[in-house]
C-alpha positions in Angstrom: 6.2 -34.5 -29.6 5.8 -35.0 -26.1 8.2 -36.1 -23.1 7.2 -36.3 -19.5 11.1 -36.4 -18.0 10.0 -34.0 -15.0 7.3 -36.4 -14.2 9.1 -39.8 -14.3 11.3 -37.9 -11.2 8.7 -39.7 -9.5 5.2 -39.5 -7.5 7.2 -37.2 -5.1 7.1 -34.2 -7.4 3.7 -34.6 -9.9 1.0 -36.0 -9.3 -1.4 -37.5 -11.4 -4.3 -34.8 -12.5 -7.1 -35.0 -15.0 -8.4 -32.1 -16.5 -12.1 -31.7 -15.5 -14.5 -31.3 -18.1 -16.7 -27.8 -18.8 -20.0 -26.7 -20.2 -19.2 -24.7 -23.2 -15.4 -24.5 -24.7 -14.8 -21.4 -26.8 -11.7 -20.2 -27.9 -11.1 -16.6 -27.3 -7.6 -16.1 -28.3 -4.5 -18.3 -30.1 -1.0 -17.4 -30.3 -0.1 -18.5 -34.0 3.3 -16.9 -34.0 4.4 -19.1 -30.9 2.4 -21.9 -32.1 4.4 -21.5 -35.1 8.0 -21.1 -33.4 7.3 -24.3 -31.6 6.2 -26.1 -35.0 3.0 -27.5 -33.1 0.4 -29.2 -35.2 -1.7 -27.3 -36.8 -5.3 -29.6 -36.3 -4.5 -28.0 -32.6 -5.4 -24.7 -33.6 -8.5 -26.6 -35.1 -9.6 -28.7 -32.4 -8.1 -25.7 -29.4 -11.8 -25.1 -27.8 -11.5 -28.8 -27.1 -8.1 -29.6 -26.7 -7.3 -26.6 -24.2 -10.0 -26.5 -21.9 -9.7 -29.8 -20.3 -12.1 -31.7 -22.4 -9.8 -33.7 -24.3 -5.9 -33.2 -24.4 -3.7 -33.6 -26.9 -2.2 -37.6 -28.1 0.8 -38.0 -25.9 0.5 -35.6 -23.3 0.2 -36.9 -19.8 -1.6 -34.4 -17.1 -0.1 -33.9 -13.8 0.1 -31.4 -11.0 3.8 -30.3 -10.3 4.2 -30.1 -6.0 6.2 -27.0 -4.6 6.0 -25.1 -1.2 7.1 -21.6 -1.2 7.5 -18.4 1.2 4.4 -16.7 1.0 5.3 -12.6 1.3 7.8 -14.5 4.1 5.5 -16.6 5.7 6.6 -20.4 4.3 4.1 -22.7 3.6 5.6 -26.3 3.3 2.8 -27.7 0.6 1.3 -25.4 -2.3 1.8 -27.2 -5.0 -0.4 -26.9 -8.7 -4.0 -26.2 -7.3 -5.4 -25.0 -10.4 -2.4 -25.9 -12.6 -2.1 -29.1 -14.7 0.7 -30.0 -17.1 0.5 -32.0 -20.2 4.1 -32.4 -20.6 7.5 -31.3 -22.1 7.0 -30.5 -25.7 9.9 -30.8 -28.1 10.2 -28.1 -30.7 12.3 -29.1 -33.8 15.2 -26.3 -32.9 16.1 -28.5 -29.8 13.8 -26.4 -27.3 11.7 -27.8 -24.3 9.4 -26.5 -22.7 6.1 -27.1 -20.6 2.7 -26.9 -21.8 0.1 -26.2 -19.0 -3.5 -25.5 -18.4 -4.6 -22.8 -15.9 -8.2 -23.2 -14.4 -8.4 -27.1 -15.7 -10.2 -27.8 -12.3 -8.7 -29.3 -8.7 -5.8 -31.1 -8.3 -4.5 -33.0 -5.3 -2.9 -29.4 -4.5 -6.5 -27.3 -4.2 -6.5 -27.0 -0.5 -10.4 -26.9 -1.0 -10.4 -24.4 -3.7 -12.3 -24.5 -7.1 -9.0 -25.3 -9.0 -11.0 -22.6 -11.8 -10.0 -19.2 -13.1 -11.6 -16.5 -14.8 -11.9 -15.2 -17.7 -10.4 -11.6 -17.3 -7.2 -13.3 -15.1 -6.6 -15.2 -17.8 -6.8 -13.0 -20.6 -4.9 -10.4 -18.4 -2.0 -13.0 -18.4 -2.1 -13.9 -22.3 -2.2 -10.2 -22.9 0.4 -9.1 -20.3 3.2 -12.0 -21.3 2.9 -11.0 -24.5 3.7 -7.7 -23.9 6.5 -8.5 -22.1 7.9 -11.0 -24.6 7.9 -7.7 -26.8 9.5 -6.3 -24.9 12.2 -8.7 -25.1 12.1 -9.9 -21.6 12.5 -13.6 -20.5 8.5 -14.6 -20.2 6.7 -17.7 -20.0 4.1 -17.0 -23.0 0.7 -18.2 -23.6 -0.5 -20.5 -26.4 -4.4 -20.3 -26.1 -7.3 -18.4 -24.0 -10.4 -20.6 -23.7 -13.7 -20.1 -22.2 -15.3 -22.4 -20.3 -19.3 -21.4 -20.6 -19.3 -21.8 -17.1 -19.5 -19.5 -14.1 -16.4 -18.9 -10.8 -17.5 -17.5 -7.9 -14.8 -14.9 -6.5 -15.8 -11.8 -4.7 -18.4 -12.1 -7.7 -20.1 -14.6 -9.8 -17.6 -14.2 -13.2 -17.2 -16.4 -16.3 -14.8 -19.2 -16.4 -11.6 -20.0 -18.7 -8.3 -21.4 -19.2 -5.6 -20.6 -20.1 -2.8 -22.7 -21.8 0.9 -21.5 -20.5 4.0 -22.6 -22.5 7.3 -21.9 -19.5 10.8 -23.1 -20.1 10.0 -24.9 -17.3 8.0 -24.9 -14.1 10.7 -26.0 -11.3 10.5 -22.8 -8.9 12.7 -22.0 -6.0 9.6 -23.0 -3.9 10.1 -26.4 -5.7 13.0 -26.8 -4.3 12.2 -25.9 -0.6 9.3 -28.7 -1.1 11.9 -31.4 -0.9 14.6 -29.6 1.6 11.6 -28.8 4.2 11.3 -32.4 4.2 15.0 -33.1 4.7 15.0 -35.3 1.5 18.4 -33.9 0.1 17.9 -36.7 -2.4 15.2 -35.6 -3.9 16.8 -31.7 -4.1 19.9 -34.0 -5.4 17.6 -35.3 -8.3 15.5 -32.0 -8.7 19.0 -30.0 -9.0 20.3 -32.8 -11.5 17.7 -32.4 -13.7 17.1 -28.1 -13.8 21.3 -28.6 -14.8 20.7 -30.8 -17.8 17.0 -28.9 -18.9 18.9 -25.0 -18.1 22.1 -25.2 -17.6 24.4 -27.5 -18.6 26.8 -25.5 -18.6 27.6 -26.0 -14.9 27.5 -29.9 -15.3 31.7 -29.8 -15.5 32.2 -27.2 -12.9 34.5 -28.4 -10.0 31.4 -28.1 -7.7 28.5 -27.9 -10.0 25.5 -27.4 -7.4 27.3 -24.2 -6.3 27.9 -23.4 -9.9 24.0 -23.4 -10.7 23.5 -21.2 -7.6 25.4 -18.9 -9.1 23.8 -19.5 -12.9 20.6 -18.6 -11.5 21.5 -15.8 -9.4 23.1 -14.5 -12.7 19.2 -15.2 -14.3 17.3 -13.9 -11.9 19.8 -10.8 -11.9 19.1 -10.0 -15.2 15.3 -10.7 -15.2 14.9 -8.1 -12.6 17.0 -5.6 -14.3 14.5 -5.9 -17.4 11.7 -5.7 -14.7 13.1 -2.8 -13.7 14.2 -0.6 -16.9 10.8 -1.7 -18.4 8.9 0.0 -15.3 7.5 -3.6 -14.4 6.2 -4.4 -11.0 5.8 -7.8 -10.6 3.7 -8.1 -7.2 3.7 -11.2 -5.8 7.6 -11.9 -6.1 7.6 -15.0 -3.5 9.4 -17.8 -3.4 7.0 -20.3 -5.2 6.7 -17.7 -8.0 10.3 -17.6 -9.1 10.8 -19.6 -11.6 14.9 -21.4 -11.9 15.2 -20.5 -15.6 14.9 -17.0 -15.0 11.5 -16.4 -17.2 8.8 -13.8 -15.9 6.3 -16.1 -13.9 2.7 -15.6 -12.8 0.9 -12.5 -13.8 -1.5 -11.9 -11.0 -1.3 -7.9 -9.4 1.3 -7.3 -11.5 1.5 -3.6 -13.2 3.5 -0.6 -15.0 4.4 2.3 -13.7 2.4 5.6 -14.7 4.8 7.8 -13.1 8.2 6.7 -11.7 8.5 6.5 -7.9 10.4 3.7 -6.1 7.8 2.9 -3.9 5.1 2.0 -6.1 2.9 -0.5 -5.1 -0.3 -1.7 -7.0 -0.7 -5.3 -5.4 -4.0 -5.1 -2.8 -2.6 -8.0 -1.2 1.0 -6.2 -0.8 -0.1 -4.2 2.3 3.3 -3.2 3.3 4.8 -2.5 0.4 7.4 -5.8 0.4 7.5 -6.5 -3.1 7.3 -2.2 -3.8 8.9 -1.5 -7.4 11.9 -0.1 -5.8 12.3 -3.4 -3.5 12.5 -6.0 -6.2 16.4 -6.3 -6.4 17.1 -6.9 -2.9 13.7 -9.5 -3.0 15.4 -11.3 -5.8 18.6 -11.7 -3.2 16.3 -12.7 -0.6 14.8 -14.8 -2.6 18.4 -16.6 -3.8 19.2 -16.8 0.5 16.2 -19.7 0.0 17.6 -21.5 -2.7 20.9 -21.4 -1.2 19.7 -23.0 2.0 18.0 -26.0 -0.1 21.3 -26.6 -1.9 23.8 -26.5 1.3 23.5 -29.9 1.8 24.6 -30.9 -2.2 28.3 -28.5 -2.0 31.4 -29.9 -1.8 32.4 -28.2 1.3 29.8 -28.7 4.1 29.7 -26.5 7.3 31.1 -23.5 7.6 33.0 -23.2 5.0 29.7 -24.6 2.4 28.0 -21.9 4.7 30.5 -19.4 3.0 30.6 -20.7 -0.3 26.3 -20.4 -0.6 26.9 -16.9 1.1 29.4 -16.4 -1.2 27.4 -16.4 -4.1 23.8 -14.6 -2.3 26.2 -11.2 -1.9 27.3 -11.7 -5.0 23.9 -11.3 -6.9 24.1 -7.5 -6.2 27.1 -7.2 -8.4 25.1 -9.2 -11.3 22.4 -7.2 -11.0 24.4 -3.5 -11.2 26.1 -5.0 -13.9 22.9 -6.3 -15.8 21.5 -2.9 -15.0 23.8 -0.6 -15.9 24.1 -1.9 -19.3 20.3 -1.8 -19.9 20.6 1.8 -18.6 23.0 2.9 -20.8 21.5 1.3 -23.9 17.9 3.8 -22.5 20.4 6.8 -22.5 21.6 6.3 -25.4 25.0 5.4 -24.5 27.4 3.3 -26.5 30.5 3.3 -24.1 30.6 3.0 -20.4 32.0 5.9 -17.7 32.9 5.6 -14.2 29.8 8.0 -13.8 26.9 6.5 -16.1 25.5 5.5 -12.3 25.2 8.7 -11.3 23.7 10.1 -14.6 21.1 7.7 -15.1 19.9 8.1 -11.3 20.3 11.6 -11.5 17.2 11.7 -14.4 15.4 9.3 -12.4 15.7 11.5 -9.6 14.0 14.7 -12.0 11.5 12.1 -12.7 10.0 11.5 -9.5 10.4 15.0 -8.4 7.6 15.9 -10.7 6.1 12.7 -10.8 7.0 12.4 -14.4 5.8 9.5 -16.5 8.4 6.7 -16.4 7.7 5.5 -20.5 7.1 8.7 -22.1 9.9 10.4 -20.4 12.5 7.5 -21.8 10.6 7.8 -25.0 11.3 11.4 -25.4 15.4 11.0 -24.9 15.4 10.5 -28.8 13.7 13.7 -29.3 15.2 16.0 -27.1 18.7 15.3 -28.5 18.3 18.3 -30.2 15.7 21.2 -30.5 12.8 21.5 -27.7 12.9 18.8 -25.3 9.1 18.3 -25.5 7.9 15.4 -23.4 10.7 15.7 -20.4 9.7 18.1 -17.8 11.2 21.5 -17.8 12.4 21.9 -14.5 15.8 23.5 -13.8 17.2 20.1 -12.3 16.0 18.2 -15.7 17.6 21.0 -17.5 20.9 20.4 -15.9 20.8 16.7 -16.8 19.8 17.2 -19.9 22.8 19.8 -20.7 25.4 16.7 -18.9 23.6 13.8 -21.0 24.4 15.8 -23.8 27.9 16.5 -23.1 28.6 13.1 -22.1 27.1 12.2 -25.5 28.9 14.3 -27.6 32.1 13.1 -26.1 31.4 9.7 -28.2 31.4 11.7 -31.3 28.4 9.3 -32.7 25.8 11.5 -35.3 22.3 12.4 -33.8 20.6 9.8 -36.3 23.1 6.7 -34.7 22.0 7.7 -30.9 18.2 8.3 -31.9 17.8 5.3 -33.5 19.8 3.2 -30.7 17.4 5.3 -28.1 14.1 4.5 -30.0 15.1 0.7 -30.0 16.4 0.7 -26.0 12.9 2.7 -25.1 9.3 1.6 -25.6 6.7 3.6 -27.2 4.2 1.8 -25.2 3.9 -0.8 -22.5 0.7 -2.2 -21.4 -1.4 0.9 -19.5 -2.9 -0.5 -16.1 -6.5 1.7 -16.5 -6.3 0.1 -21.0 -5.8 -3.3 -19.8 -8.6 -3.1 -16.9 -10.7 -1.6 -19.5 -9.9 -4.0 -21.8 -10.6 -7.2 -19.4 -13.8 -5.8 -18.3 -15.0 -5.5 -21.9 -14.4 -9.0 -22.4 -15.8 -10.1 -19.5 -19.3 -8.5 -20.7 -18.6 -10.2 -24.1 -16.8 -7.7 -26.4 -13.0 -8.9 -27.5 -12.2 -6.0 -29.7 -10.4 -3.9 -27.0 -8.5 -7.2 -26.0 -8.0 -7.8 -29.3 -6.7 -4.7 -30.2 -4.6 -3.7 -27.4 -2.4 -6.9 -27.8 -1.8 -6.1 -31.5 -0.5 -2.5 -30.4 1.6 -4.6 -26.9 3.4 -6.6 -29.6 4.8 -4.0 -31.3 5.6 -1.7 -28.5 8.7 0.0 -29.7 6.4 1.4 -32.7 4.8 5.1 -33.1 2.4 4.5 -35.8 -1.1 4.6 -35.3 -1.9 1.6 -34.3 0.2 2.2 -31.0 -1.0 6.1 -30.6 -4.2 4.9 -29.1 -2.5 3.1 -26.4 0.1 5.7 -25.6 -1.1 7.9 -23.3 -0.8 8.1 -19.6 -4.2 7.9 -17.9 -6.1 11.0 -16.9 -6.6 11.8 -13.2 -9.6 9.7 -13.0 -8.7 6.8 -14.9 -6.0 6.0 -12.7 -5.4 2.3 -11.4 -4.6 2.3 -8.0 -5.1 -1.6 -6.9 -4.5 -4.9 -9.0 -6.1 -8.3 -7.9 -4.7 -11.6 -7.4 -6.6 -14.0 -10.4 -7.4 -16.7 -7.4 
């Protein structure tokens, strides 16, 4: 069933959007299993062409455009809000869980600043395909529910074909949500918005002695372990600004996001990322940045006002560093194969990340081939006197936990992918259904959902790209 309590907040944070009608619905992909997980009805499956492209909507839901400002690679822009974006509502699944059903490319909203409100098709099937993958991978996502094509054409730097695409989040409050209300100097509104992300996320907090300081520090300690995932899985995000991270620390908006080929730190596939600010290697101290924001909307809400509220907020900002080295640590043990931690693990796991980017090594496969090289010929690491050195350490420091080779492979197969979503396969992949042929799609999110598999479904999907298949550049869907 559906509940709309973000929207009765008031006309200050949704307003009122209608879906607008298109040409030719036609589903092009459905997400049983989460269809299923959320026990949704099943005549939606039946009636999705209709039902998820704006033409109709579902009994119950109520379609709105959520408001938000955000810093923009840090520029802030006081209004952004949902220009293309329009909520149904809060489903309620029968294991307790809420979350948001939205349409993407549903037509304008009171947000478009003059734009089409539209999307297209490869965009959207990038996202479905992408946060899919991702959810495989066992990192917090929102996930999509349906892919649907409009029959009509967007105009972009091209004329392409339209769809939407339905988006199930925990939630869509975003720091930038908050900085709508506090640009405006309505700390009653950041009162009610901070209210209601404590009862939805984490209530937890609600008993704390100062509980808007408290959920500062719940969603530094979210954010810190999303972008520890982001980082062990090689995952790039792009676009990390403010009205993009979402308060429930879930993976949100998959526009130039990518993998890494080859490890370096600086990576950067984003073609609107000129200088490099949301890099690979500069997604931690974003996430901080980031946090700095939210803190400012909540100063007014603490206990202790002025300097020593000042403190507290700052307090908890420098604290996010230790979350994160925690939250990453652990993740980098578990890819090393490592059931016990050491004063050194730091040093160890840099160290091979360090032999990596020497030889521009490639970040999956090298992981990958941990469980082999346990033993035997280390085929798949490269064979350079500095990875031999690491290699004859890791092993030491392994055999000091006195685990059998089968125990460690088998932990290092389930900590390290097989696969993760190649950048050149999924271009490939959007391109063909652009022109009309869903097989590759269709294919290459069977093999994404089962990424920690070698069998030969995945094999096709594996390999690095050759020198001219490489992806340098990923585009923003707008």
């Amino acid at each position: 069933m559906f509940e709309h309590t973000y929207a009765r907040l008031g006309e200050d944070f949704a307003a009122d959007a209608r879906p607008t009608p298109v040409a030719a619905p036609r589903l092009l992909a459905w997400n049983d299993a989460l269809a299923a997980s959320l026990a949704l009805p099943e005549t939606w499956r039946d009636a999705a062409a209709q039902l998820f492209s704006g033409n109709a909507w579902p009994e119950g839901a109520r379609p709105v455009a959520l408001a938000y400002a955000g810093h923009q690679f840090g520029h802030f822009v006081p209004r952004l809000g949902d220009g293309r974006a329009i909520a149904l509502g809060e489903w309620l699944a029968p294991d307790g869980r809420r979350v948001d059903i939205q349409l993407k490319g549903a037509g304008p909203t009171a947000f478009s600043r003059r734009g089409d409100g539209r999307a297209a098709i490869g965009p959207v099937l990038r996202e479905f395909l992408l946060s899919e993958a991702m959810h495989a991978l066992g990192i917090p996502t929102t996930r999509s529910l349906a892919a649907v094509a409009t029959g009509e054409a967007v105009v972009r730097d091209e004329i392409l074909p339209g769809a939407v695409l339905t988006r199930v989040a925990a939630s869509h409050v975003r720091v930038g949500t908050f900085q709508y209300f506090a640009a405006r100097g309505e700390d009653a509104n950041v009162r009610r918005l901070a209210d209601h992300v404590i009862a939805r996320h984490y209530p937890g907090v609600q008993g704390a002695p100062d509980r808007y300081l408290a959920l500062l520090d719940a969603v530094s300690q979210a954010q810190a372990a999303l972008v520890a995932a982001w980082m062990h899985a090689g995952f790039i995000h792009g676009v990390m600004n403010t009205d993009n991270v979402a308060i429930s620390g879930e993976t949100l908006d998959y526009g130039p996001c990518a993998f890494l080929d080859e490890y370096h730190p600086a990576k950067v596939f984003s073609s609107i990322d000129r200088h490099g600010r949301y890099a690979y290697g500069n997604q931690p101290p974003i996430a901080q940045w980031n946090l700095a924001r939210l803190a400012e909307c909540l100063l007014p809400l603490f206990q202790r006002q002025g300097e020593q509220g000042v403190a507290d907020a700052r307090a908890v900002v420098e604290g996010f560093a230790g979350h994160y080295r925690s939250a990453w640590l652990d993740g980098l043990r578990r890819k090393l194969g490592l059931a016990t931690a050491h004063d050194d693990d730091e040093a160890l796991g840099r160290e091979f990340l360090a032999a990596l980017e020497a030889v521009a090594a490639d970040y999956t496969l090298s992981f990958r081939a941990l469980a082999e090289a346990l033993d035997g010929e280390p085929a798949g690491l490269p064979r350079t006197p500095a990875m031999d050195a690491w290699r004859a350490r890791w092993q030491a420091r392994l055999a000091g936990e006195g685990r059998g080779v089968d125990e460690v492979r088998a932990g290092l197969r389930a900590a390290n992918p097989a696969l993760i979503p190649r950048n050149h396969l999924v271009e490939a992949a959007l391109a063909a259904a652009a022109a009309g042929d869903l097989q590759p799609f269709e294919a290459m999110l069977a093999a994404v959902r089962r990424p920690f598999d070698h069998g030969p479904a995945q094999q096709a999907f594996m390999a690095p790209p050759e020198a001219g298949q490489r992806v340098t550049q990923t585009f923003c869907g707008t």
